[in-house]
C-alpha positions as CSV (number, residue, x, y, z in Angstrom):
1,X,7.0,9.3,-70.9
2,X,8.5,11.8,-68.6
3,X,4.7,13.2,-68.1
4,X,3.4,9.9,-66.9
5,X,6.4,9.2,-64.6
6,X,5.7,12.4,-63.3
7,X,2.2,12.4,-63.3
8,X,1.8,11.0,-59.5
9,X,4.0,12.1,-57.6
10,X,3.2,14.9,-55.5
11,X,-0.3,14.2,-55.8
12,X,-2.7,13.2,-53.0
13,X,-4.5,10.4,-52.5
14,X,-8.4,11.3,-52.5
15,X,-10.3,10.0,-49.8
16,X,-13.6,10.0,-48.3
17,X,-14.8,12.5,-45.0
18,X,-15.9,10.2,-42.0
19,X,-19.4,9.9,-41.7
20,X,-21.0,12.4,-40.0
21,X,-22.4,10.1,-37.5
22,X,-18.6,9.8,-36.4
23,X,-17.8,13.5,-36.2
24,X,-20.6,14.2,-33.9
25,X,-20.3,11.3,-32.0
26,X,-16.8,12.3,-30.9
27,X,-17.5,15.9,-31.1
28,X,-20.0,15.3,-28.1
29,X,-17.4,13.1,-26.5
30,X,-15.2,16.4,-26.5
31,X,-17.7,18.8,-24.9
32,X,-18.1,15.7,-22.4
33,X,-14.4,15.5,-21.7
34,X,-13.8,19.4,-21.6
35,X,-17.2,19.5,-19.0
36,X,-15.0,16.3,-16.6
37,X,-11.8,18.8,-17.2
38,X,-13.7,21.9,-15.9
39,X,-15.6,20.5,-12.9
40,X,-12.6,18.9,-11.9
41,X,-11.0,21.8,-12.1
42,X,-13.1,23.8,-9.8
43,X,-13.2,20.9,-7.5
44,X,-9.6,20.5,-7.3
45,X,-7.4,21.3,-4.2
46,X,-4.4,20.8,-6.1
47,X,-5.4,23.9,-8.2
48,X,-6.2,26.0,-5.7
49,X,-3.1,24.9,-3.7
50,X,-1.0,25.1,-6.4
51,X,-2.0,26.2,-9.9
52,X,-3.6,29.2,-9.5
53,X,-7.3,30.3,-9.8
54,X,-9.4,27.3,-10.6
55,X,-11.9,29.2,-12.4
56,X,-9.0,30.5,-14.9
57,X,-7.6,27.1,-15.0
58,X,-10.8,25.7,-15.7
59,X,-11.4,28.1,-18.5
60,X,-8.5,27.8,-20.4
61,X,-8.7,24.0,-20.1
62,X,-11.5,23.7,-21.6
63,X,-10.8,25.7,-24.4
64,X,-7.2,23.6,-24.6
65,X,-8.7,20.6,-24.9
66,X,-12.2,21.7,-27.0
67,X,-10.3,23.7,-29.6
68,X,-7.8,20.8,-30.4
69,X,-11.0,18.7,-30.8
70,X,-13.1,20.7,-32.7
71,X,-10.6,21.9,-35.2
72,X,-9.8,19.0,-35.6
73,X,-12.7,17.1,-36.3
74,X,-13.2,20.3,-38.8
75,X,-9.8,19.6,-41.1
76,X,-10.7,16.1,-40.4
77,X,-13.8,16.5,-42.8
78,X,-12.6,19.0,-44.8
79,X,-9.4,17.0,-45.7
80,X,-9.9,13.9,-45.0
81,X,-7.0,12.5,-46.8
82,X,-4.2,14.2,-44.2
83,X,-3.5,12.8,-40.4
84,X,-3.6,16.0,-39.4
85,X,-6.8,16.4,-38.7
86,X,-7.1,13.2,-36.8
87,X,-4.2,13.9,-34.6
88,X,-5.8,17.3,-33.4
89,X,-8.2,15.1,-32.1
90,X,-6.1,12.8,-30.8
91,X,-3.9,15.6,-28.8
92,X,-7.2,17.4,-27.4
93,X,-8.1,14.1,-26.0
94,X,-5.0,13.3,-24.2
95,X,-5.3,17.1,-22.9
96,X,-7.9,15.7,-21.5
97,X,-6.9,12.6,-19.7
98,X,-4.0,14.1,-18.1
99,X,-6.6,16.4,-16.4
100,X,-7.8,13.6,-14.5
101,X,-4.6,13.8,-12.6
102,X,-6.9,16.2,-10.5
103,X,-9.4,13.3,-9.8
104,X,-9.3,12.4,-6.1
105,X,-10.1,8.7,-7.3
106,X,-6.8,6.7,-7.4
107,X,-6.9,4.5,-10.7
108,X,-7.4,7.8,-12.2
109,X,-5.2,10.0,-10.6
110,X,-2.6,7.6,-11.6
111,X,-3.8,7.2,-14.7
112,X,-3.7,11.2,-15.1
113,X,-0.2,11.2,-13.6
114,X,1.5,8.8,-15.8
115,X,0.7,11.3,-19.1
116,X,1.5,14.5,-17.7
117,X,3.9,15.4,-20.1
118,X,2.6,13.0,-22.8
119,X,0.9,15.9,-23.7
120,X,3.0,18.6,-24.1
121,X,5.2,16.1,-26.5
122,X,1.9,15.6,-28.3
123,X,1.6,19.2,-28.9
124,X,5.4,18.8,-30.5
125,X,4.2,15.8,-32.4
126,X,1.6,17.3,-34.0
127,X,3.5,20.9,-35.0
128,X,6.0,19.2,-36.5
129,X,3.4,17.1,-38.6
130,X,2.4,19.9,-40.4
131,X,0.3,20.1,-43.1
132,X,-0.2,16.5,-43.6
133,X,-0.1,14.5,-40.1
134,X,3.6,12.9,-41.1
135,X,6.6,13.2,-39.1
136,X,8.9,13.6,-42.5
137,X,12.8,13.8,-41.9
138,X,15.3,11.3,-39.8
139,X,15.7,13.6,-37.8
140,X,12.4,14.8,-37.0
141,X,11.3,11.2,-36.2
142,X,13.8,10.5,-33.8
143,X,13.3,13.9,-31.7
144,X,9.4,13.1,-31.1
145,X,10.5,9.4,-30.5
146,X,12.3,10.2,-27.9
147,X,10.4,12.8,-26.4
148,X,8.2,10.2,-26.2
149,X,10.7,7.8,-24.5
150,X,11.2,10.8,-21.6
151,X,7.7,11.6,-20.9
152,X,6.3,7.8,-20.9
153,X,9.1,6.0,-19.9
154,X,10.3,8.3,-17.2
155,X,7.3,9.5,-15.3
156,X,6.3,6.1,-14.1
157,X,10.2,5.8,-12.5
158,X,9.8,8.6,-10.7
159,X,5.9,8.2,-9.4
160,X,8.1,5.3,-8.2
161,X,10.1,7.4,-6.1
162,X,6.6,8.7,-4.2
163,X,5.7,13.1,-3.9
164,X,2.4,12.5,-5.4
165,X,0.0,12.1,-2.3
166,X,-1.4,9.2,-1.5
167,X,-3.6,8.3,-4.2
168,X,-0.6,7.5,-6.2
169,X,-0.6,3.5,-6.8
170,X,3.0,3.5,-8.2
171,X,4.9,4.6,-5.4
172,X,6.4,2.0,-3.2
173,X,9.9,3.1,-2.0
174,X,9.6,7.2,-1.3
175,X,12.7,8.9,-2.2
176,X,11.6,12.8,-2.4
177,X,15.3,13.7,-3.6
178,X,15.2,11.0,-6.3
179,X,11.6,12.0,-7.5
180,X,12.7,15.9,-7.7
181,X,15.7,14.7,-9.6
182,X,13.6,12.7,-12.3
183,X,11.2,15.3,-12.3
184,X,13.7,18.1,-13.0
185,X,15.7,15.8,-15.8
186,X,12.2,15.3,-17.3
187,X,11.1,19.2,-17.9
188,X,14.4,19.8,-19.1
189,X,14.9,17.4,-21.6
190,X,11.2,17.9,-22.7
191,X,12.0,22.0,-22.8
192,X,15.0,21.1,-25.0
193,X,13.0,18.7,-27.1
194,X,10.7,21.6,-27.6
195,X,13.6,24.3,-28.2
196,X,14.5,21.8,-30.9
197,X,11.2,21.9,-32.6
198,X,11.3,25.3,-32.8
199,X,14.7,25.1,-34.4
200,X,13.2,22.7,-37.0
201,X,10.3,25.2,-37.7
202,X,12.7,28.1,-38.2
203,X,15.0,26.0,-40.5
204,X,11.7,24.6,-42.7
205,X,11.2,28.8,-43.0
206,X,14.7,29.6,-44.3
207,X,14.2,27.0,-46.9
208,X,11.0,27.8,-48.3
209,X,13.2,30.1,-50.8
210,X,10.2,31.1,-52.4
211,X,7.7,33.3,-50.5
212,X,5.6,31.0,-48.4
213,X,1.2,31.5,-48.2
214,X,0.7,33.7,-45.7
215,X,-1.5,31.5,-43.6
216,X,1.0,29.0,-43.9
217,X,3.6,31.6,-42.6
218,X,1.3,32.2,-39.9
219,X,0.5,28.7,-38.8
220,X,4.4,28.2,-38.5
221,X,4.4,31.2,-36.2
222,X,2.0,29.8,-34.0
223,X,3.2,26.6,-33.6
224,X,6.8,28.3,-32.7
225,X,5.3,30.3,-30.4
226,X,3.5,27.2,-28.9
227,X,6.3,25.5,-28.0
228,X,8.4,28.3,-26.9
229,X,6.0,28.7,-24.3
230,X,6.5,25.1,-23.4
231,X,10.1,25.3,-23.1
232,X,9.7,28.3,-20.7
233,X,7.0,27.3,-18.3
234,X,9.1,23.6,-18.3
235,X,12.4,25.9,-17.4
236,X,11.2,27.6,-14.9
237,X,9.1,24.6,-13.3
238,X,12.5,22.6,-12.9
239,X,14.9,25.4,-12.2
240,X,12.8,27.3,-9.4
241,X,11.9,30.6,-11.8
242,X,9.7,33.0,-10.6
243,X,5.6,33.6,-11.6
244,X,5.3,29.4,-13.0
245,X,1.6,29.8,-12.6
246,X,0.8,33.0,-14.6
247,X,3.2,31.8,-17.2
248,X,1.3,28.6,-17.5
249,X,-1.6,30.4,-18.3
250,X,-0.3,31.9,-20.7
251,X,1.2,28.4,-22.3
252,X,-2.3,27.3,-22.2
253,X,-3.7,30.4,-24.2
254,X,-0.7,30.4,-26.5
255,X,-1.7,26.3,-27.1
256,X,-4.9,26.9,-27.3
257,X,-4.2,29.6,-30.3
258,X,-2.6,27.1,-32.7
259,X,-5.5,25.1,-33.7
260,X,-7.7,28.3,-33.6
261,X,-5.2,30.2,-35.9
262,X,-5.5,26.8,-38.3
263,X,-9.3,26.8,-38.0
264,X,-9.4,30.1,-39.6
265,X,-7.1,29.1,-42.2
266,X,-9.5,26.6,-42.9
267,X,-12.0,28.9,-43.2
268,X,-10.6,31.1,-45.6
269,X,-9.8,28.9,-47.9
270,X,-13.2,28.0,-47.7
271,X,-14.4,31.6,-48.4
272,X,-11.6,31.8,-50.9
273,X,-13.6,29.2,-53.5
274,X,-15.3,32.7,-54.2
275,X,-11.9,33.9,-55.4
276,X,-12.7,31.2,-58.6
277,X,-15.7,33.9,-60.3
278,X,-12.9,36.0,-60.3
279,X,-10.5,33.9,-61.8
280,X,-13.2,33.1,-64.1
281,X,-13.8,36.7,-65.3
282,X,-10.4,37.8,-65.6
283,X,-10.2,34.1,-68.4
284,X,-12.0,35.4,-70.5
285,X,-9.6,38.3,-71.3
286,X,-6.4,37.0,-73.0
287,X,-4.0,37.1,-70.8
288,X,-0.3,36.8,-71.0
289,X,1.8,34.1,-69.7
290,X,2.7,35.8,-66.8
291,X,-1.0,37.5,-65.9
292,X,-2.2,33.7,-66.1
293,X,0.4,32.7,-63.2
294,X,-0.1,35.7,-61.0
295,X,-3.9,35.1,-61.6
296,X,-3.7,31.4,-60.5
297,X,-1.2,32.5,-57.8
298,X,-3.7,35.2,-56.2
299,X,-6.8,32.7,-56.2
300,X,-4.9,29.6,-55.3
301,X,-3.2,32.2,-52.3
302,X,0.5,30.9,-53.2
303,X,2.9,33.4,-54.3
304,X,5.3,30.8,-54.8
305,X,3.6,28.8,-57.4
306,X,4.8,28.3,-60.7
307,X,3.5,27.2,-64.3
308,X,5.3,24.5,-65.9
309,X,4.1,23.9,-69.6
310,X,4.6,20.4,-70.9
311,X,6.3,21.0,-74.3
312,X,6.1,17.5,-75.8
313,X,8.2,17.7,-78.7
314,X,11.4,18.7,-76.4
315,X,10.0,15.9,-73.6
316,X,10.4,18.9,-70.8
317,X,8.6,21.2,-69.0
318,X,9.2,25.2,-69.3
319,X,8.4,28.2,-67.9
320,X,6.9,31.2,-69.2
321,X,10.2,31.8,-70.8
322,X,10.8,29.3,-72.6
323,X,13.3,28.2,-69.9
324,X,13.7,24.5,-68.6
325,X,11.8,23.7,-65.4
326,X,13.6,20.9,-63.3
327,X,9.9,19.4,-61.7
328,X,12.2,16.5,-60.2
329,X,14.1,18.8,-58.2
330,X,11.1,20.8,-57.3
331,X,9.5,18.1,-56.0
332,X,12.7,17.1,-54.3
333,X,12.6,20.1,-52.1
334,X,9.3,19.8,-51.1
335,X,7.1,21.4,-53.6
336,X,3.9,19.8,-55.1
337,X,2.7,18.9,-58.4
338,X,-0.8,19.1,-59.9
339,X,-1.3,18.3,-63.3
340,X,-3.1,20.4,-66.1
341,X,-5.0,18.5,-68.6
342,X,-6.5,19.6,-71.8
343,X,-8.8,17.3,-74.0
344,X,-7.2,14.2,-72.6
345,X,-3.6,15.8,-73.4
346,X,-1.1,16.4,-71.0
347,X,-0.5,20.4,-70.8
348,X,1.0,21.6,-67.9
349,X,1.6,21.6,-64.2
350,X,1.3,23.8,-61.3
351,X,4.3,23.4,-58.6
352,X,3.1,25.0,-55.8
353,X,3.1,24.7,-51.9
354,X,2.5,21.1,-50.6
355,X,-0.4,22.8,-48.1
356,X,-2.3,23.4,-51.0
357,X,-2.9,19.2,-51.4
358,X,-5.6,19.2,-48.2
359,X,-7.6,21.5,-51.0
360,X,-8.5,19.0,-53.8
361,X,-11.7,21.0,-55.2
362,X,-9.9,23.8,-55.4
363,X,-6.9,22.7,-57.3
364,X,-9.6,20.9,-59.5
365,X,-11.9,23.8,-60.0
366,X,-8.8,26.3,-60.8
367,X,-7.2,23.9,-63.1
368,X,-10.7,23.3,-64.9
369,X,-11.2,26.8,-65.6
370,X,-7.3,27.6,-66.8
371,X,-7.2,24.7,-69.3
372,X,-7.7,27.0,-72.5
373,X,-5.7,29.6,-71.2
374,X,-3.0,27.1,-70.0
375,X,-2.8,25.9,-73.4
376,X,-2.4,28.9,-75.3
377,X,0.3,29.7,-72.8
378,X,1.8,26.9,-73.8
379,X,1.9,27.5,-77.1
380,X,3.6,30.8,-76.3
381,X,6.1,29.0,-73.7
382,X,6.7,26.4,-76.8
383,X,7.7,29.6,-78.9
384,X,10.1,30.9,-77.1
385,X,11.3,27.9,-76.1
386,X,11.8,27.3,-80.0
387,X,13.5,30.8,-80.6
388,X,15.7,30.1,-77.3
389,X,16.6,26.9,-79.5
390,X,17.2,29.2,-82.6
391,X,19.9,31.3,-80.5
392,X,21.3,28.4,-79.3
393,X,22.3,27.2,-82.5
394,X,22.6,30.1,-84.4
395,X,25.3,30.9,-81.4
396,X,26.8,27.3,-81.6
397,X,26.8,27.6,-85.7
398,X,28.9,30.9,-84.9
399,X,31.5,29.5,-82.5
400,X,32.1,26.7,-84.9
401,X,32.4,29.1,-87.3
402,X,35.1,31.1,-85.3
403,X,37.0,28.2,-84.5
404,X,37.7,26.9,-87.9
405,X,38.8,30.8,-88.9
406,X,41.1,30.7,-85.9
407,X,42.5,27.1,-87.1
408,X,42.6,28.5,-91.1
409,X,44.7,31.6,-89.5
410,X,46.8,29.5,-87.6
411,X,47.9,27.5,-90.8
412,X,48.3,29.8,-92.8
413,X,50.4,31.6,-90.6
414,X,52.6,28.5,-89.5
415,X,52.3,27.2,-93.0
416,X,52.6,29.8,-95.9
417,X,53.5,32.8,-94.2
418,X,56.6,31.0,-92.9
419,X,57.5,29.5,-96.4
420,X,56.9,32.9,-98.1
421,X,59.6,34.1,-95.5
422,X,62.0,31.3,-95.8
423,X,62.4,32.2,-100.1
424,X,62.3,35.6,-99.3
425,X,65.4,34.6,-96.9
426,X,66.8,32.7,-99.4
427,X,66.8,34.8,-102.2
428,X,69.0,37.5,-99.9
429,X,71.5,35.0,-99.1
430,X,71.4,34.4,-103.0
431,X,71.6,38.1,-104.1
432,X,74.8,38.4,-102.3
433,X,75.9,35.4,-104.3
434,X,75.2,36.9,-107.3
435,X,76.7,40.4,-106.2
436,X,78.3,40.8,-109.7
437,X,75.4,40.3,-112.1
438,X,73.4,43.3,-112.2
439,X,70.7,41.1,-114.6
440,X,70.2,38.6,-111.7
441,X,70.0,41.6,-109.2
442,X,67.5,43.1,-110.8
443,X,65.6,40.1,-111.0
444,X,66.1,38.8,-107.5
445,X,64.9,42.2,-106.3
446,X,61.6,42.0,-108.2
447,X,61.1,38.4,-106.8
448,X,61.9,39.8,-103.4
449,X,58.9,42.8,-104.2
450,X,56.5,40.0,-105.3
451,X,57.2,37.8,-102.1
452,X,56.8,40.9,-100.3
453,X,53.3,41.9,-101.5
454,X,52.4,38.3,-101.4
455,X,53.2,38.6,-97.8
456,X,51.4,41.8,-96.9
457,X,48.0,40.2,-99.3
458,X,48.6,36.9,-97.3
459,X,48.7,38.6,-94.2
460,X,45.4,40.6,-94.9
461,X,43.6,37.3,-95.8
462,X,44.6,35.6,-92.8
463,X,43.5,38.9,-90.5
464,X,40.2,38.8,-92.4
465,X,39.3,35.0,-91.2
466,X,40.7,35.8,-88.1
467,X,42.0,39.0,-86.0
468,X,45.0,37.1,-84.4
469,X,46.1,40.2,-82.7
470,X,42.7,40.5,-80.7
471,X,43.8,37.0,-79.3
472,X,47.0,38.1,-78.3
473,X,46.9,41.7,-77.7
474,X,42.9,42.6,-77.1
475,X,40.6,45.0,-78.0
476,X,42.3,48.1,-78.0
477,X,45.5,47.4,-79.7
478,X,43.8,45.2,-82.2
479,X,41.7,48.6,-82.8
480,X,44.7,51.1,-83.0
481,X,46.1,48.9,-85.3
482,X,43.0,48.8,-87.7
483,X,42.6,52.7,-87.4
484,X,46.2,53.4,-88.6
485,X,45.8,50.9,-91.8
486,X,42.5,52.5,-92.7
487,X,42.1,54.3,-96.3
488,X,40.4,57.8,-94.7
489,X,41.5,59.3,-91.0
490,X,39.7,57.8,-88.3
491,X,39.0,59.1,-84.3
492,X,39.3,56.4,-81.9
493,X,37.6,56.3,-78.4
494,X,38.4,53.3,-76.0
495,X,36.3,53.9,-72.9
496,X,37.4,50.8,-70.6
497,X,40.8,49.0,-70.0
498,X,41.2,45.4,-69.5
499,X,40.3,42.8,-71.8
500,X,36.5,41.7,-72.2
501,X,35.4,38.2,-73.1
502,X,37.0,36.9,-76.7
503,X,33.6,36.1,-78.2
504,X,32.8,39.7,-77.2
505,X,36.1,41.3,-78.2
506,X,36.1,39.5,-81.8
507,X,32.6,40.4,-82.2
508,X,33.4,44.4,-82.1
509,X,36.5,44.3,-83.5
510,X,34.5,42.6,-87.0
511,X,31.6,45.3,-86.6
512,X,34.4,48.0,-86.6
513,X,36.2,46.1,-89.8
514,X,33.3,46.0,-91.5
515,X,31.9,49.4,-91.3
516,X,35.4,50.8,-92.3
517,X,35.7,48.7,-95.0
518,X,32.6,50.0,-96.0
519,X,33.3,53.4,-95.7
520,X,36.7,53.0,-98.1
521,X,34.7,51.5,-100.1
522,X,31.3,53.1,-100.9
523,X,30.7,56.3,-98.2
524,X,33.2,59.0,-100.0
525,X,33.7,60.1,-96.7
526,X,36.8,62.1,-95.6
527,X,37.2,61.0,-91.6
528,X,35.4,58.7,-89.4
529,X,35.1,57.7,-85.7
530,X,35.4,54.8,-84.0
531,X,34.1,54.8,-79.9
532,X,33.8,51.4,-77.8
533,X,32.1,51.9,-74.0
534,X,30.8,49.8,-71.7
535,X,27.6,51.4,-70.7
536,X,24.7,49.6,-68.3
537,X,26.2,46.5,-68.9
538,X,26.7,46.4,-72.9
539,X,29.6,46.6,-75.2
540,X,28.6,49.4,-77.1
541,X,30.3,49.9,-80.3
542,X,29.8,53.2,-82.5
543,X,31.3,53.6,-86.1
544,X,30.1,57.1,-87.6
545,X,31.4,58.6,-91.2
546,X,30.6,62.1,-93.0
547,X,30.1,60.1,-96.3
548,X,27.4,60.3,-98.6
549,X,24.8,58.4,-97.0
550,X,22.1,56.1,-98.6
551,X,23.8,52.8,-98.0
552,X,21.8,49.8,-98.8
553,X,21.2,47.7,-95.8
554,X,19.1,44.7,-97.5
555,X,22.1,43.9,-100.2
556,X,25.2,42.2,-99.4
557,X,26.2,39.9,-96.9
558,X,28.6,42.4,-94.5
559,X,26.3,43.9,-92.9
560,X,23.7,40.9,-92.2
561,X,26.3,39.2,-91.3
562,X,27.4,41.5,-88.6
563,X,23.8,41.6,-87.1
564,X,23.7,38.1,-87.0
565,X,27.0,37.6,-85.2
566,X,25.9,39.8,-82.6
567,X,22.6,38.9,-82.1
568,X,23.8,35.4,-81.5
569,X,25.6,37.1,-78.6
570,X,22.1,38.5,-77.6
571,X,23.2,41.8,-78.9
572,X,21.3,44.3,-81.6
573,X,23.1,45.7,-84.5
574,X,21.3,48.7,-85.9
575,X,22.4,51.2,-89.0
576,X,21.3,54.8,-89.4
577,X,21.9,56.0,-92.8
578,X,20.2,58.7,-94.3
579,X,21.0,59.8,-97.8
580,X,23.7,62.7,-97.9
581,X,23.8,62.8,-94.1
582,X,26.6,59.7,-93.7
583,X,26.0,56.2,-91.8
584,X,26.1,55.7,-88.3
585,X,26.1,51.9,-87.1
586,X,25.7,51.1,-83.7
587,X,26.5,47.7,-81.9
588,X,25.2,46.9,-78.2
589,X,26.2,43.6,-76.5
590,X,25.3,42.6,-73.6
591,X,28.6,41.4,-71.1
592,X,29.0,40.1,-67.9
C-alpha cells in the first residue's frame, strides 16, 4: 500500500518534444530578431550617445537574446515536460523587443520603452524557475509578481511624465523631475528585487544538505552572478555611479553566460548516457550495497542520491543498512523519487536530485540495468534490517528482564528481609525476658544465628537478581564491594570516575560477578584482577585469573548469558582460556 501511495509522487509527467517544424520555425524567428536588434543597434544614435560602442552593444545583444533562444529551444526538446525550456524562449524574445526602444519609428519605440525593465525581471523569473519552469514557494511568487507590478505598471507613469524624445506617444504632461524620480524608484526596487533573488538562490544552497551535482552547483552560480550584475548596473544607473556603460556590458556578458553554462549542462548529460556501458560492466561484478549506490550515483552525476529498498514484509523502505528511510520526508524537502521495479514487483527507489526528472531515459536506462543488482541488495538491506530487528528485541527481552529483577529485589528487600529483621528484633527483646533461663538462651541464640544466615543467604539471592548497590552507589563501589567478598584476592583497576549509563553499569558489574564466581568455583586460581576503562569510546571490562585454564565455553548458561547481555548492548564478550595458562575474559561496550 505504502508503495503505491508513493509510487507518483515525485515523478514527472512524460510528454512529447514539439515538432520539429516548431523548433525551427522559431529558431529562425530568433536569428531574425537578434539580426533587427543588431542593425538597430549600429543604427542607433541613442547608443552612440549614450551606451557606449554600438558595435559592442550590438554584439553582445545579439548573443543575449540568441543564446536565451537557442538554449532554450534545445532543453525545450530535450525535456519537453519542464517550462523551462519554453521560458528561455520566452525571455530571449522579450530581450528582443525592448531593443526596439532604439527604433526611430514611434509605435515601436514606445512599444520598446514600455518593457525596458520587463526584461531584466524576466531574467529573475526564469532563475528562480529552476529546473522545472515553476515559481515554487509563497514567497518566491510574490517577489516576481511584484517585480512585475514595478516594471510594467510603473514605466508607462513615468513615460507619462515625458524625457524620452519625441517619439514617445505616452507623454502628455512633461515633468523631468517626476520622470527621474519614477525612474530612480524603479531601478531601485528592481535591484532589490534582484538582491532578493540572489538571497533565495543562496538559501536553496544552504539547504541542499546533501552535496548538490556539480552542474547544478554551477548553474546556481551563474544565475547568482546574473542577477548580481543586475542589481549593480541598476544601482549605479539610479544613484549616479561611475563607468554604467562598461558595467553594462559586462551585465550583458554575465546574462548572456547563464543559458550557455545550462546549454553545456545539457550537453553533458547527453554525453553522460555513455556513462551507462560502464555502469553496465561494473553489473556484472557483484557488488556490495554500497558499490551499487556509488555506482548509480557516479553515472547518474548525483552524489546525493540514495537507495531505498522496499522491504515488503515491514511495509518500509531501508537503506543499505537495514535502517528506515523516511521517503515522505525526502520528498518533503525537495528530493525526487524514481521507482525500481523488478518482474512486476516493487523493489526499490532512488531519491535523488529533482534536476535529474528533465532526464527520463536516463533514469529509465539506469534503473533497467540495476534491477538484478537492486534486488539482491535488497535482500541484503532486508537482512540486516532483520538482524537490526533481532537486537532490538533481544535488547527489549533484556530490559524486561532487568526490570522484573529490580522489582523481585525490591520485594524481597521491603518484604522478607524486613520480616527476617523484625524476629531477629524480637527475639532480642525476648532474650532479655528470659535472662534467667540458660535453656531458652541457648536456644534463642541459635534462632538468632539461623535468622542471621538466613539474612546474609537472602541478601546474596536478592544481589544475584539484582545489584541494588550499582543503582544506588555506581560502578565502582558496587565493584569494591564485590572484590572484598570474593573467595581468592583480587586487583582492582577503575580507570574513569563518574557514573556511566545503568544498562551499561549493570551490564559490567554481572560480567565481573560472573567471571569471579567462576574462578571460586572451577579456576584453582590463587589471585585475580579486575580493570574497567573507558577506551575509544567502550566500556572495556577485563577479568584475568592464574587458575588452571581449559574452561569450557560451550557448557553452561553463565557465560552465554553474559555474551548475550552485552551484545544486546552492541558490545562483544570474548574468553581466552588456554589450558594451564588461566582465563582471561574481556568485555567491550560501546557508550556514549
Amino acid at each position: 500500500m505504502a508503495a503505491n501511495a508513493l509510487a507518483g509522487v515525485g515523478v514527472s509527467v512524460a510528454r512529447a518534444p514539439p515538432r520539429q517544424v516548431v523548433l525551427v520555425s522559431i529558431g529562425l524567428a530568433g536569428v531574425a530578431a537578434a539580426s533587427v536588434s543588431c542593425a538597430l543597434a549600429l543604427v542607433s544614435d541613442e547608443i552612440a550617445g549614450q551606451l557606449g560602442e554600438p558595435l559592442v552593444i550590438a554584439m553582445l545583444t545579439v548573443w543575449l537574446t540568441l543564446s536565451y533562444i537557442v538554449c532554450g529551444l534545445v532543453a525545450w526538446w530535450r525535456r519537453p515536460g519542464s517550462r523551462f525550456g519554453a521560458l528561455l524562449v520566452a525571455a530571449g524574445f522579450v530581450n528582443f523587443f525592448a531593443t526596439l526602444v532604439w527604433a526611430t519609428n514611434d509605435y515601436l519605440f514606445t512599444f520598446g520603452q514600455t518593457l525596458d525593465l520587463v526584461t531584466p525581471v524576466v531574467f529573475l523569473h526564469v532563475f528562480l524557475a529552476f529546473p522545472d519552469g515553476r515559481l515554487r514557494g509563497r514567497f518566491v511568487r510574490v517577489l516576481v509578481a511584484t517585480a512585475y507590478a514595478t516594471a510594467i505598471g510603473l514605466e508607462p507613469v513615468r513615460m507619462y511624465f515625458g524625457g524620452f524624445g519625441p517619439s514617445n506617444l505616452l507623454e502628455h504632461d512633461v515633468n523631468p523631475g517626476l520622470s527621474h524620480a519614477f525612474q530612480r524608484l524603479q531601478l531601485t526596487m528592481v535591484s532589490v528585487f534582484c538582491l532578493a533573488g540572489v538571497g533565495v538562490l543562496i538559501v536553496r544552497r544552504l539547504r541542499a544538505v546533501r552535496p548538490l551535482r556539480p552542474s547544478l552547483g554551477l548553474f546556481f552560480d551563474a544565475f547568482a552572478g546574473g542577477l548580481l550584475m543586475i542589481a549593480f548596473l541598476f544601482g549605479a544607473a539610479a544613484w549616479g555611479g561611475p563607468w554604467v556603460a562598461q558595467i553594462r556590458w559586462a551585465t550583458f556578458a554575465t546574462l548572456a553566460l547563464a543559458p550557455t553554462v545550462f546549454l553545456i549542462g545539457l550537453l553533458h548529460a547527453r554525453l553522460s548516457h555513455s556513462a551507462l556501458e560502464d555502469l553496465v560492466v561494473q553489473l556484472r561484478a557483484d557488488l556490495t550495497p554500497t558499490a551499487l549506490r556509488d555506482a548509480l550515483a557516479r553515472t547518474l552525476r548525483d552524489p546525493s542520491l540514495e537507495l531505498a529498498y522496499w522491504l515488503p514484509q515491514f511495509e518500509t523502505y531501508t537503506d543499505v543498512e537495514g535502517q528506515p528511510v523516511d521517503v515522505v520526508d525526502a520528498l518533503a524537502r525537495g528530493r525526487a523519487k524514481t521507482p525500481i521495479d523488478r518482474a512486476g514487483e516493487h523493489v526499490a527507489a532512488l531519491l535523488h536530485d529533482r534536476s535529474l526528472q528533465d532526464e527520463p531515459e536516463l533514469l529509465a536506462a539506469v534503473t533497467a540495468a540495476a534491477g538484478i543488482a537492486v534486488e539482491n541488495g535488497r535482500l541484503q538491506a532486508e537482512l540486516r534490517a532483520r538482524l537490526e530487528e533481532l537486537r532490538g528485541s533481544r535488547a527489549r527481552v533484556i530490559a524486561a528482564g532487568q526490570r522484573e529483577r529490580q522489582r523481585l529485589e525490591r520485594n524481597l528487600h521491603d518484604g522478607a528481609q524486613q520480616r527476617l529483621i523484625a524476629l531477629s528484633l524480637e527475639l532480642s527483646r525476648l532474650e532479655q525476658q528470659l535472662a534467667a533461663d540458660p535453656d531458652a538462651q541457648h536456644r534463642l541464640d541459635l534462632a538468632r544465628t539461623e535468622i542471621a544466615l538466613s539474612l546474609s543467604e537472602l541478601r546474596d539471592v536478592a544481589r544475584g537478581i539484582h545489584p541494588a548497590v550499582v543503582s544506588g552507589h555506581g560502578l565502582k563501589v558496587a565493584l569494591e564491594s564485590m572484590a572484598a567478598r570474593a573467595p581468592i584476592p583480587v586487583r582492582l583497576f577503575v580507570g574513569f570516575d563518574g557514573r556511566l549509563q545503568e544498562p551499561l553499569e549493570v551490564a559490567a558489574y554481572y560480567v565481573v560477578c560472573e567471571s569471579l564466581a567462576n574462578i571460586g568455583k572451577h579456576a584453582h586460581a590463587t589471585a585475580a584482577s579486575v580493570e574497567v576503562g573507558r577506551r575509544d569510546g567502550q566500556v572495556v571490562v577485563e577479568v584475568v585469573d592464574d587458575g588452571i585454564g581449559g574452561a569450557d565455553t560451550e557448557r553452561g548458561t553463565g557465560l552465554r548469558g553474559l555474551a548475550d547481555r552485552v551484545e544486546a548492548l552492541g558490545g562483544r564478550l570474548r574468553v581466552w582460556t588456554p589450558s594451564g595458562g588461566g582465563t582471561r575474559v574481556r568485555a567491550e561496550i560501546p557508550c556514549a
